[in-house]
C-alpha positions as CSV (number, residue, x, y, z in Angstrom):
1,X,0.0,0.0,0.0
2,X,1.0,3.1,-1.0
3,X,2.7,5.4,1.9
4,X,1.6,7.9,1.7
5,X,-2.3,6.3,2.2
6,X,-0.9,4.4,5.0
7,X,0.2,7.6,7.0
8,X,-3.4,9.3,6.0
9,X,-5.2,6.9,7.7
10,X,-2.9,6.6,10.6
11,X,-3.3,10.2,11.1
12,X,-7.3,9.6,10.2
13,X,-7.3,7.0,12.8
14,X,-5.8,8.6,16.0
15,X,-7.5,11.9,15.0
16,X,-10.6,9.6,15.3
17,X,-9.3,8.5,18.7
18,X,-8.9,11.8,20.0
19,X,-12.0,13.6,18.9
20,X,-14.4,13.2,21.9
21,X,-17.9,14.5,23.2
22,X,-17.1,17.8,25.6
23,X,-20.2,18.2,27.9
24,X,-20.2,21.8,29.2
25,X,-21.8,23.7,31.5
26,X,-22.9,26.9,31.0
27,X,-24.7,30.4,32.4
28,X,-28.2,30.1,31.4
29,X,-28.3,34.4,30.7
30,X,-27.9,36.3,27.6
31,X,-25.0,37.8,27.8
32,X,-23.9,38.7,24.2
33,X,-21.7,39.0,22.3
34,X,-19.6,37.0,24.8
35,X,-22.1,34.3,25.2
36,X,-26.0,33.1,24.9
37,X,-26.4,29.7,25.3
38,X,-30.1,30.3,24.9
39,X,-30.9,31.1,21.8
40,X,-28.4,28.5,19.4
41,X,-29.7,30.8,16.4
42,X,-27.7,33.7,17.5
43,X,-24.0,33.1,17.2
44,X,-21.8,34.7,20.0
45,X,-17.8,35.1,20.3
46,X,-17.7,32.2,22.7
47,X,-20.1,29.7,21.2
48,X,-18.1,30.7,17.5
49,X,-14.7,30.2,19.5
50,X,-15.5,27.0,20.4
51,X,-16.9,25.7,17.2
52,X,-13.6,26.9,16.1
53,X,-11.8,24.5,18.3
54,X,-14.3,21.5,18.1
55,X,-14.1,21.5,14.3
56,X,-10.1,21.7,14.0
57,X,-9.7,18.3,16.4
58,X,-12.9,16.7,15.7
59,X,-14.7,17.2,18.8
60,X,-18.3,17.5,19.4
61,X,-19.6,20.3,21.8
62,X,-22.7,20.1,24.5
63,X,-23.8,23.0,26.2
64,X,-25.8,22.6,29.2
65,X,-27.3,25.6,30.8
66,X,-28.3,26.3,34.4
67,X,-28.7,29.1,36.3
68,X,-25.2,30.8,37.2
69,X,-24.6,29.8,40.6
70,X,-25.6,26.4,39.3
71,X,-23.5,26.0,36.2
72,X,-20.2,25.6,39.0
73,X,-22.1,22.9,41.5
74,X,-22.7,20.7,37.6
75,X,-19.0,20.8,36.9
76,X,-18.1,19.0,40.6
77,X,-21.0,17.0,41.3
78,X,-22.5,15.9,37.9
79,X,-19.9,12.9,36.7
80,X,-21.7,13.7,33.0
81,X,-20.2,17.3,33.2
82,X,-16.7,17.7,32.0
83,X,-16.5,21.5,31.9
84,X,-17.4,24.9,32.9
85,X,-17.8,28.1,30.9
86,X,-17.2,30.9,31.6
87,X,-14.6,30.8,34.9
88,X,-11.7,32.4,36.6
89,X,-9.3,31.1,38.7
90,X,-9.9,34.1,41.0
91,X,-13.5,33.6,41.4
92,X,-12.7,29.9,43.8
93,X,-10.1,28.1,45.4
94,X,-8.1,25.8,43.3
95,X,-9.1,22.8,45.0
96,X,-12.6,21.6,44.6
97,X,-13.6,18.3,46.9
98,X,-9.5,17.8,47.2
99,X,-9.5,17.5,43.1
100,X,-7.6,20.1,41.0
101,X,-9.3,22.2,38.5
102,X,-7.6,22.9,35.4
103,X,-7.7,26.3,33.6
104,X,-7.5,27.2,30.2
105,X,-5.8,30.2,28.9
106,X,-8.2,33.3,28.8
107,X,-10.6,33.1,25.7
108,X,-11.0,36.4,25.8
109,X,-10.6,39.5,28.4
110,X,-13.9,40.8,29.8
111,X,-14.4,44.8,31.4
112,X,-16.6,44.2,34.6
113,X,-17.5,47.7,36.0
114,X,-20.1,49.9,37.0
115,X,-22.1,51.5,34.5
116,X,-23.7,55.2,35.2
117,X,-25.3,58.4,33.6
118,X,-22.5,60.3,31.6
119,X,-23.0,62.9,34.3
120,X,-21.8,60.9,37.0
121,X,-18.9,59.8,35.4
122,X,-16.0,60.7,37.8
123,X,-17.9,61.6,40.7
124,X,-16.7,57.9,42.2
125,X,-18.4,56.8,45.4
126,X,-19.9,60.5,45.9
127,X,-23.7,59.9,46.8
128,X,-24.1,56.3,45.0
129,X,-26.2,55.1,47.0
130,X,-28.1,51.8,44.9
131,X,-26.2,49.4,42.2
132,X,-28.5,47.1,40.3
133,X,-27.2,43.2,39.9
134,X,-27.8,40.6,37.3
135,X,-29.6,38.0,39.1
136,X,-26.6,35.0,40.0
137,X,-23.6,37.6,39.9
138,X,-21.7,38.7,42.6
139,X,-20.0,42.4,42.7
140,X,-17.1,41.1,44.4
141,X,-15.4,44.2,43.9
142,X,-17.9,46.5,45.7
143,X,-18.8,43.9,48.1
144,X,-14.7,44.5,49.6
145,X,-15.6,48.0,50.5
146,X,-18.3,47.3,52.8
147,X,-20.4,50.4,51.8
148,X,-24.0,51.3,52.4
149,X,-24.6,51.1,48.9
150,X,-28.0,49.1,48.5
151,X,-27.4,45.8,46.1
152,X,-30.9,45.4,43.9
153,X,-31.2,42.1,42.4
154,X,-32.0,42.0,39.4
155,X,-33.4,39.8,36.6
156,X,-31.1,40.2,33.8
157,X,-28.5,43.0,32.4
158,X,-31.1,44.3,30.3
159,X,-33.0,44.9,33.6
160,X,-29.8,46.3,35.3
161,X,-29.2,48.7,32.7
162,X,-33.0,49.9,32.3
163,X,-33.1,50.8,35.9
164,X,-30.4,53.3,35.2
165,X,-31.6,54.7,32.1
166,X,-35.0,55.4,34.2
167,X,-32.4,56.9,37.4
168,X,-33.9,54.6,39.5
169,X,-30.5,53.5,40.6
170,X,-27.0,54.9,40.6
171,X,-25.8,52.4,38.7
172,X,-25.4,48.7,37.3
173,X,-22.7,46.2,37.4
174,X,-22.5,45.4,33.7
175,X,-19.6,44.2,31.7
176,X,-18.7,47.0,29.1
177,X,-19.3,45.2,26.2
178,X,-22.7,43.4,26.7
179,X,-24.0,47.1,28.3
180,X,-22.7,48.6,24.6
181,X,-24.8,46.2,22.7
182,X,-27.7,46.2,24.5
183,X,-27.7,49.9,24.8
184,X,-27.5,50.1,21.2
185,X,-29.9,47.1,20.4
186,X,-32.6,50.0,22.4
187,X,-31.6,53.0,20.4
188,X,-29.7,54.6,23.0
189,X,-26.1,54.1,22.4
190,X,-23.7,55.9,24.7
191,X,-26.2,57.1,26.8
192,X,-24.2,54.8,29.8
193,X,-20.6,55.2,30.2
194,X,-18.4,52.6,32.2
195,X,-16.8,54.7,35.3
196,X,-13.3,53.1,36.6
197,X,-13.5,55.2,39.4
198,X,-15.6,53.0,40.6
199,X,-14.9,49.0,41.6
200,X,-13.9,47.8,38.0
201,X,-12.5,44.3,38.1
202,X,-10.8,43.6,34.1
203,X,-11.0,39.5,34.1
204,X,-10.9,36.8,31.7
205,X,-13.3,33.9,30.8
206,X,-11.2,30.9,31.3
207,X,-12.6,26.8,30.2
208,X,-12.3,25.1,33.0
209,X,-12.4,21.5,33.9
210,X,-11.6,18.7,36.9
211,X,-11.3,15.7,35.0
212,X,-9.8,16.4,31.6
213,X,-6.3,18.6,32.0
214,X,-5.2,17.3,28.2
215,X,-8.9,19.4,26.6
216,X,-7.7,22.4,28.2
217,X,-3.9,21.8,27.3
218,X,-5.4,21.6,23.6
219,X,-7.2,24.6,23.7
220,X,-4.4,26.6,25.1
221,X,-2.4,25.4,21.7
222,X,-4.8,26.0,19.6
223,X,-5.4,30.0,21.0
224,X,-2.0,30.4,20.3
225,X,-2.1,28.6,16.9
226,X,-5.2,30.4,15.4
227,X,-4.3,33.9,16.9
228,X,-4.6,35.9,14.0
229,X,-8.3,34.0,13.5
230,X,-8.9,34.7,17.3
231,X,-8.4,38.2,16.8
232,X,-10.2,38.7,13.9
233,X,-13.7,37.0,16.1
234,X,-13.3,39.7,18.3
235,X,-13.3,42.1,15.9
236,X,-16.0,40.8,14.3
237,X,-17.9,41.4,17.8
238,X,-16.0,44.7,18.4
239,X,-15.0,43.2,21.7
240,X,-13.3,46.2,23.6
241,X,-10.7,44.0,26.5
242,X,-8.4,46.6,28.0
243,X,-8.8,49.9,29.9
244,X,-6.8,51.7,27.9
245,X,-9.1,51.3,24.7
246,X,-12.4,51.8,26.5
247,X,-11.1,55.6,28.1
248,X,-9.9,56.0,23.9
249,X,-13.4,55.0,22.8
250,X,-15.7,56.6,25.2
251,X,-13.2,60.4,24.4
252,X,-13.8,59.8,21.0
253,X,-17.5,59.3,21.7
254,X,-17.8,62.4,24.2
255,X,-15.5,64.3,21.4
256,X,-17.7,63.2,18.7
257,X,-21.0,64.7,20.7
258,X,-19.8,68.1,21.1
């Protein structure tokens, strides 16, 4: 047999092997365009990100949603669940019922802040009294400096971000880039701005896993093999990741308005 054929269907073969099912939990919330696990019609820079990955080692993806706080308790009690999406290794300790969990590279850098009227912005904790929360979510970040600021659950980040558009809060803690599009998807672009002044916690969304370290060690390769594609997804969702562009994009914005 020719050599050539034999090494094709070696490589065929153990590609074969490799491919597997990956069963992952995730946040049952639109949160686009990072993620919406919801609605498979609308594609998002994770769920696109993913296929990516899937398709280039033959694996098939399973999403599982549950509400947030659940998505974590699937990945260490349910033996059917092999990961979780999205997670941060600052968000729980390391070791999970004395079993390691394993951490992908980020996917992508997120902007979690507080966002507020333009005319608060820079007025910091001056007279903020009430910060409306996505339902699941914990401000970490405002809960370290023990306040009085009144936490309002909420049941979404559309809600969150409604409650400041009609001032009945001071503000909502929205990541940047899922405020932008829903603020647009209403007709009022820019009518929020993100304020650092106030807790602002820039994170990644990691893949995380307890039982399969050799996934994640995949992924990591191939986010550094497919960089230039990577980068071109977030582009295609005009994902904005570090402070430095959002204070260029919101002066261009307030420059733009004068």
């Amino acid at each position: 047999m020719n050599q050539t054929i034999v090494a094709l269907m070696m490589f065929l073969f153990s590609w074969q092997l490799s491919a597997k099912e990956l069963v992952i939990a995730v946040e049952r919330i639109d949160y686009f365009p990072h993620y919406d696990f919801t609605d498979h019609s609308n594609p998002t820079y994770a769920s696109e990100l993913l296929a990516m990955f899937a398709e280039a080692y033959g694996h098939r993806l399973v999403f599982l949603p549950f509400p947030i706080k659940r998505a974590k308790r699937e990945l260490l009690q349910n033996p059917e669940v092999d990961f979780l999406f999205p997670d941060n290794p600052a968000w729980a300790d390391f070791q999970e019922d004395g079993q390691e969990r394993h951490f992908s590279a980020p996917l992508v850098h997120i902007l979690g802040g507080t966002m507020v009227r333009p005319e608060r912005l820079g007025q910091g904790l001056h007279e903020f009294r009430t910060l409306a929360v996505p339902l699941g979510f914990t401000p970490i970040e405002w809960l370290k400096l023990q306040t009085n600021v009144r936490i309002v659950e909420v049941p979404n980040a559309a809600s969150a971000l409604g409650l400041v558009l009609k001032q009945r809060v001071d503000g909502a803690d929205v990541e940047y880039n899922v405020a932008r599009h829903y603020l647009e998807q209403v007709g009022a672009p820019d009518t929020l701005v993100m304020d650092p002044s106030l807790p602002f916690s820039p994170v990644g969304f990691h893949l995380s896993s307890l039982k399969s370290p050799e996934i994640i060690e995949q992924l990591n390769q191939f986010l550094i093999k497919e960089e230039v594609k990577i980068q071109a997804l977030k582009q295609k969702f005009r994902l904005v990741e570090t402070l430095a562009d959002l204070n260029a994009r919101q002066a261009q914005r307030h420059s733009s308005l004068k």
